[in-house]
C-alpha positions as CSV (number, residue, x, y, z in Angstrom):
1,X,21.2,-13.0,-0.5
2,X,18.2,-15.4,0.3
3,X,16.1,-14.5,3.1
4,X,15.6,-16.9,6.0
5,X,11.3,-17.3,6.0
6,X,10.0,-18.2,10.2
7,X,6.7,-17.9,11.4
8,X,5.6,-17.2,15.0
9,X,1.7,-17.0,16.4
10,X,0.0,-14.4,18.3
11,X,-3.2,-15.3,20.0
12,X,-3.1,-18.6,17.5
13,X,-2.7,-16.1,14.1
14,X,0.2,-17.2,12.6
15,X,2.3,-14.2,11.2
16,X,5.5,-14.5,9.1
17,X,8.4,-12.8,8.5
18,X,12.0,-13.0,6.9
19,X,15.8,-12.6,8.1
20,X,19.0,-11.9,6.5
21,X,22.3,-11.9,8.1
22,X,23.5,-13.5,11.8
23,X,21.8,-12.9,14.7
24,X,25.0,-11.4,16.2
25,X,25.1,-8.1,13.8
26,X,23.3,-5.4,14.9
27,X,19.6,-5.6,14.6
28,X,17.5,-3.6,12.1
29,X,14.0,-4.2,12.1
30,X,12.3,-3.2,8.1
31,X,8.7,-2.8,8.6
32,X,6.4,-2.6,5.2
33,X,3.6,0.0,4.1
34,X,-0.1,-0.9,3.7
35,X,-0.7,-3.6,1.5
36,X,2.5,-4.7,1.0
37,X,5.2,-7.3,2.1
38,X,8.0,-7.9,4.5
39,X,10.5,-8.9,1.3
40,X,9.5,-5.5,-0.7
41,X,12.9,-4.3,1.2
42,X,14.9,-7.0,-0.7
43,X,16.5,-5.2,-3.4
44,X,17.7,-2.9,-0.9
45,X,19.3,-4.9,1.8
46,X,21.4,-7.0,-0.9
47,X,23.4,-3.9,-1.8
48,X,23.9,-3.4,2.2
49,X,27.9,-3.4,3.1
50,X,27.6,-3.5,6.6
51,X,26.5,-6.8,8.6
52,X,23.1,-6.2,10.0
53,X,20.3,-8.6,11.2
54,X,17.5,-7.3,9.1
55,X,14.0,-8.3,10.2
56,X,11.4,-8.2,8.2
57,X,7.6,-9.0,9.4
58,X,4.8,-9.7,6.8
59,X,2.2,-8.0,9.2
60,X,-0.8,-9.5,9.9
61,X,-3.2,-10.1,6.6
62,X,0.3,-9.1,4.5
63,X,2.6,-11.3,2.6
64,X,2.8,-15.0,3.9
65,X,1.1,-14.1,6.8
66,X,-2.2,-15.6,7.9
67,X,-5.7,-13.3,7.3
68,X,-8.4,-12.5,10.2
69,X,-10.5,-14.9,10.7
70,X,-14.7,-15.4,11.0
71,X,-15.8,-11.7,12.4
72,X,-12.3,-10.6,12.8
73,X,-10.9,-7.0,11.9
74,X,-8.0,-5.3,11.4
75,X,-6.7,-2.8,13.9
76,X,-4.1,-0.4,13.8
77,X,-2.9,-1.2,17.3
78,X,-2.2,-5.4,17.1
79,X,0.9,-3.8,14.7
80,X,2.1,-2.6,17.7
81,X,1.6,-5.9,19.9
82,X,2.6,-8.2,16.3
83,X,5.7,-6.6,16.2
84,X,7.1,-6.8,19.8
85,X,6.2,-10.6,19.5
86,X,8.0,-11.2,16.8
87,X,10.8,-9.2,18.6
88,X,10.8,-11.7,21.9
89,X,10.4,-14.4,19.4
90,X,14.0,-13.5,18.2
91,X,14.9,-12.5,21.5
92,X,16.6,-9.2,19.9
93,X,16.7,-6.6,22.6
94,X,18.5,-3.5,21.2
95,X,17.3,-2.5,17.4
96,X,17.0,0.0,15.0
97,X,13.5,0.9,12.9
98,X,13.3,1.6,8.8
99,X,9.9,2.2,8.0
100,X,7.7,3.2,5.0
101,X,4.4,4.7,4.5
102,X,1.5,2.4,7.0
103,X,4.8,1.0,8.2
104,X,6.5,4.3,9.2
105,X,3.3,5.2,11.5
106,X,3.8,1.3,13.0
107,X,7.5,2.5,13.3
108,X,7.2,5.6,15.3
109,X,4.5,4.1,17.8
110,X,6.4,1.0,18.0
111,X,8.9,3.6,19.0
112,X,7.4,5.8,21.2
113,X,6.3,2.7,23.3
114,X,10.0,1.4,23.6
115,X,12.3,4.1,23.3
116,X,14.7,2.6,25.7
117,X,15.5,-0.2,23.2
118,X,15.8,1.7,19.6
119,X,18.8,3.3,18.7
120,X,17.9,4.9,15.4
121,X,14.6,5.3,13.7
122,X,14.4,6.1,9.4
123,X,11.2,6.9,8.2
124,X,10.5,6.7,4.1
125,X,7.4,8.7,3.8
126,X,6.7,8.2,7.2
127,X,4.8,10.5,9.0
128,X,1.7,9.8,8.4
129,X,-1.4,10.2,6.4
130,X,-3.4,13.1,6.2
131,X,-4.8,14.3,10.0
132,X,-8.7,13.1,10.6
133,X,-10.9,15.2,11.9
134,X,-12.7,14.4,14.5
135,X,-16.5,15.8,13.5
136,X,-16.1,14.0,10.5
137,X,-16.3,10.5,13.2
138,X,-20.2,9.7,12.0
139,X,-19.4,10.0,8.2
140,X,-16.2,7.7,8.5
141,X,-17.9,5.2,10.2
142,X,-21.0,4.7,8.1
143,X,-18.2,4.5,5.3
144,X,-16.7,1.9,7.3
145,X,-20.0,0.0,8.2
146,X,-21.0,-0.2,4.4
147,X,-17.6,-1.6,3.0
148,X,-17.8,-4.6,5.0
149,X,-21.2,-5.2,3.6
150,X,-19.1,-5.4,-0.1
151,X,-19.6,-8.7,-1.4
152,X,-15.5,-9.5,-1.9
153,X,-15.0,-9.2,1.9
154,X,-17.7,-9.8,3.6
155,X,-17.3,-13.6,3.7
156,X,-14.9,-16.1,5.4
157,X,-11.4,-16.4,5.1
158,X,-11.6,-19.4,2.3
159,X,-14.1,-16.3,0.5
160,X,-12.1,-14.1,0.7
161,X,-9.4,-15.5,-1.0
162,X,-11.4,-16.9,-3.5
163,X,-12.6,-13.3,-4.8
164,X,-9.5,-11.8,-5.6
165,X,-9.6,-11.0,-9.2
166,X,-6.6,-13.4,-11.0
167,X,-3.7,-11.5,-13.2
168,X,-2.6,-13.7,-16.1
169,X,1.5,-14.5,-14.5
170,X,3.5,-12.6,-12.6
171,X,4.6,-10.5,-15.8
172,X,1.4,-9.2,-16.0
173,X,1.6,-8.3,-11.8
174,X,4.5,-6.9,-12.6
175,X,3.4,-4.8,-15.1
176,X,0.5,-3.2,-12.9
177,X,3.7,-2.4,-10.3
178,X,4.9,-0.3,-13.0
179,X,1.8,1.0,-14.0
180,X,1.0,2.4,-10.6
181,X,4.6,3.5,-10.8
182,X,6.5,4.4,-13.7
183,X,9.6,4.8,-12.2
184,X,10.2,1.3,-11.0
185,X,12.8,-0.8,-12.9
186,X,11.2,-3.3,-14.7
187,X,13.4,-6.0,-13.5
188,X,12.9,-5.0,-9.8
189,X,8.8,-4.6,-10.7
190,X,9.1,-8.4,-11.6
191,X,11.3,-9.6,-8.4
192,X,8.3,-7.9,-6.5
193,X,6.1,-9.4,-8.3
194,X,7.5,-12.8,-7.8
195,X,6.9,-12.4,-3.7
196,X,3.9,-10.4,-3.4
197,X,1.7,-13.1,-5.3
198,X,0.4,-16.7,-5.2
199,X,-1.2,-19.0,-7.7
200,X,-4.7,-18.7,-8.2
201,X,-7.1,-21.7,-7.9
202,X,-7.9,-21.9,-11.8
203,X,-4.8,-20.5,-13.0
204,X,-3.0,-17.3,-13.0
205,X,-1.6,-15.2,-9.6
206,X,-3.2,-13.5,-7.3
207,X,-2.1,-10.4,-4.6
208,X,-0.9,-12.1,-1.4
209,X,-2.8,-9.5,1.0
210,X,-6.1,-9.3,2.4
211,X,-9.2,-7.7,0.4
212,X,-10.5,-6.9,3.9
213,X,-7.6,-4.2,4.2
214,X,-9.2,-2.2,1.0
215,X,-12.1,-1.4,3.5
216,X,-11.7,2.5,4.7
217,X,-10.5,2.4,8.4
218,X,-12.8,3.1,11.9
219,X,-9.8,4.7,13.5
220,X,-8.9,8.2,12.8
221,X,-5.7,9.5,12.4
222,X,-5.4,12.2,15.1
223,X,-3.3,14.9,15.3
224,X,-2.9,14.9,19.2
225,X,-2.7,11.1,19.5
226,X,0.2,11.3,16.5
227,X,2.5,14.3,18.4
228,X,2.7,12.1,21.3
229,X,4.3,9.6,19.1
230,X,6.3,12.0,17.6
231,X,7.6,13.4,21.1
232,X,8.2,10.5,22.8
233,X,11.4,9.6,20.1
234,X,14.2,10.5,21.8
235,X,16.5,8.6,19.7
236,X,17.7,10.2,15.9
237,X,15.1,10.1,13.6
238,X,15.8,10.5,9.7
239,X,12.9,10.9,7.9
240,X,13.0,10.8,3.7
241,X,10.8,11.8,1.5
242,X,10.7,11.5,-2.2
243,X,11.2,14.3,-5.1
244,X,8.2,13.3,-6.9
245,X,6.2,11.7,-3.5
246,X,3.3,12.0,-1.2
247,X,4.5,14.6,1.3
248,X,0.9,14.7,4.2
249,X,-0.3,17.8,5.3
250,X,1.6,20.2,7.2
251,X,5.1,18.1,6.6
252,X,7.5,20.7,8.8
253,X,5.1,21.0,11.4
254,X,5.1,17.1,11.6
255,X,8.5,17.3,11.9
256,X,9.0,19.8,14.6
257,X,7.5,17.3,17.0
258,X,10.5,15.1,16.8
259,X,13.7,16.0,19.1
260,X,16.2,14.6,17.2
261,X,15.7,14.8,13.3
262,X,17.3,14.8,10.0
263,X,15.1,14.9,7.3
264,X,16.1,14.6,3.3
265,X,14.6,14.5,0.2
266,X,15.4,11.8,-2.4
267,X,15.6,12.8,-5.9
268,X,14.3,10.6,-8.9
269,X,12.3,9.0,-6.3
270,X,8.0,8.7,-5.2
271,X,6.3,7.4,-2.6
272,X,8.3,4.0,-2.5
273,X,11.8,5.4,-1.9
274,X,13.0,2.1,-1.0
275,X,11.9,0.8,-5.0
276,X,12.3,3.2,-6.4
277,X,16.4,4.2,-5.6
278,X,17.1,0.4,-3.9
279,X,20.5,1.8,-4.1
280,X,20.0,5.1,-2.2
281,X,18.0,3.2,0.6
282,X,21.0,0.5,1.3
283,X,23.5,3.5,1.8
284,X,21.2,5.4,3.9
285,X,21.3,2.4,6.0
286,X,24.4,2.0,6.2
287,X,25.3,5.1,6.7
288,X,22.8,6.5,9.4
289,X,21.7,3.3,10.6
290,X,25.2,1.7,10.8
291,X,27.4,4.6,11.4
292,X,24.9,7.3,12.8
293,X,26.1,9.8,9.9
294,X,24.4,10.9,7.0
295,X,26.3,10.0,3.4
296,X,27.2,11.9,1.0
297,X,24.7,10.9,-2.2
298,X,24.2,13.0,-5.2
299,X,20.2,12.1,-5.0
300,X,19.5,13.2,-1.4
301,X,19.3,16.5,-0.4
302,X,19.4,17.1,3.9
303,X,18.0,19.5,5.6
């Protein structure tokens, strides 16, 4: 199924982001991990068999989306504002949240902050990154105050595009998706490959993100500040994470914050659950998202 591309603007930034199904089925909103795009859900959401509306952003700097401009920064936080836009945009009140990775700490924030409207949260490697700690504020921020003097993002928008380093087609991105990821079929490695680039001004394809996101964040990922995420979900929460993935620190802990949670682990699968088993991820969907049950699957183990 071909997505449906729209665009909407916050605070003149115009942001993108892609629909399948009718606006009358019940809303699922698929939110992407750091540095990559709204349409890496794709080979998932084709092998859905239940009707949804599935909305999926290209956050800000992502995908199709436009980048910060002249002195302009990323922050954690306009993900939050971004996505509630796009939300009004749509005019979709009631909704459930898949997220992975960057997109599964946008996910449980987004949640937190509008628990009344979410019916059902599913986290793929969600939880977070490794906890910051807070003495180690100086250190971070001198880290973070000397990568945006590198030369490849220090510049304009219009220079910032123009240093991204050029791959020969999208075969060859394709084959640096499977290189960072073995497990990726190579057929789905080129569909990704095919949305997550653009031409490059003399030739070749380039990554459709911003280099500006490659610089080390100013905000810390807090323990306290993530719990009161965590606590305020009082809808179900499913959160998956792969056999062969990147599990943070203190995983059970993380997930004794949350009221009302499954968790399951997803054999054959790393960090990108939703690449690497499209399959899995669609009847997961359908199943906890659609149904509020957990499937039976022979490569996910609950509990």
């Amino acid at each position: 199924m071909t997505p449906v591309r729209g665009d909407y603007h916050v605070r003149g930034m115009r942001l993108a982001y892609h629909t399948w199904g009718a606006p009358t089925s019940p809303a699922v909103l698929v939110l992407h991990g750091f540095m990559d795009h709204g349409r890496a859900y794709a080979p998932a959401i084709d092998l859905l068999e239940r009707d949804f509306f599935v909305i999926a952003p290209d956050l800000r700097g992502h995908g199709l989306s436009e980048w910060v401009g002249d002195g302009g920064y990323y922050h954690f936080y306009d993900y939050f504002f971004d996505v509630g836009a796009l939300l009004r945009e749509l005019e979709v009140e009631r909704f459930s949240i898949v997220g992975h990775s960057m997109g599964g700490s946008v996910s449980t924030g987004f949640a937190a902050l509008n628990a009344a409207r979410v019916e059902r949260v599913m986290l793929l490697e969600g939880m977070g990154p490794p906890f910051s700690k807070l003495e180690d504020t100086v250190t971070r921020l001198v880290q973070w105050s000397e990568a945006l003097q590198w030369d490849r993002v220090s510049g304009d928008v219009a220079s910032r595009r123009a240093k991204r380093r050029a791959m020969k087609d999208e075969e060859d991105a394709a084959s640096k998706l499977r290189g960072m990821n073995p497990r990726l079929d190579p057929e789905i490695a080129l569909r990704l490959a095919s949305t997550f680039t653009e031409p490059a001004p003399d030739g070749g394809v380039v990554w459709c993100y911003d280099p500006l996101h490659r610089t080390p964040a100013a905000k810390p990922f807090v323990e306290e500040e993530a719990r009161a995420y965590w606590s305020a979900l009082t809808m179900p929460v499913l959160s998956l994470y792969g056999e062969h993935g990147w599990a943070p620190d203190r995983l059970d802990d993380r997930h004794a914050a949350v009221a009302d949670l499954r968790t399951g682990t997803v054999r054959g699968a790393g960090h990108n659950i939703h690449h690497d088993k499209p399959a899995t991820v669609a009847r997961l969907i359908d199943g906890f998202i659609g149904e509020g049950v957990l499937p039976d699957l022979e490569d996910v183990t609950y509990g």
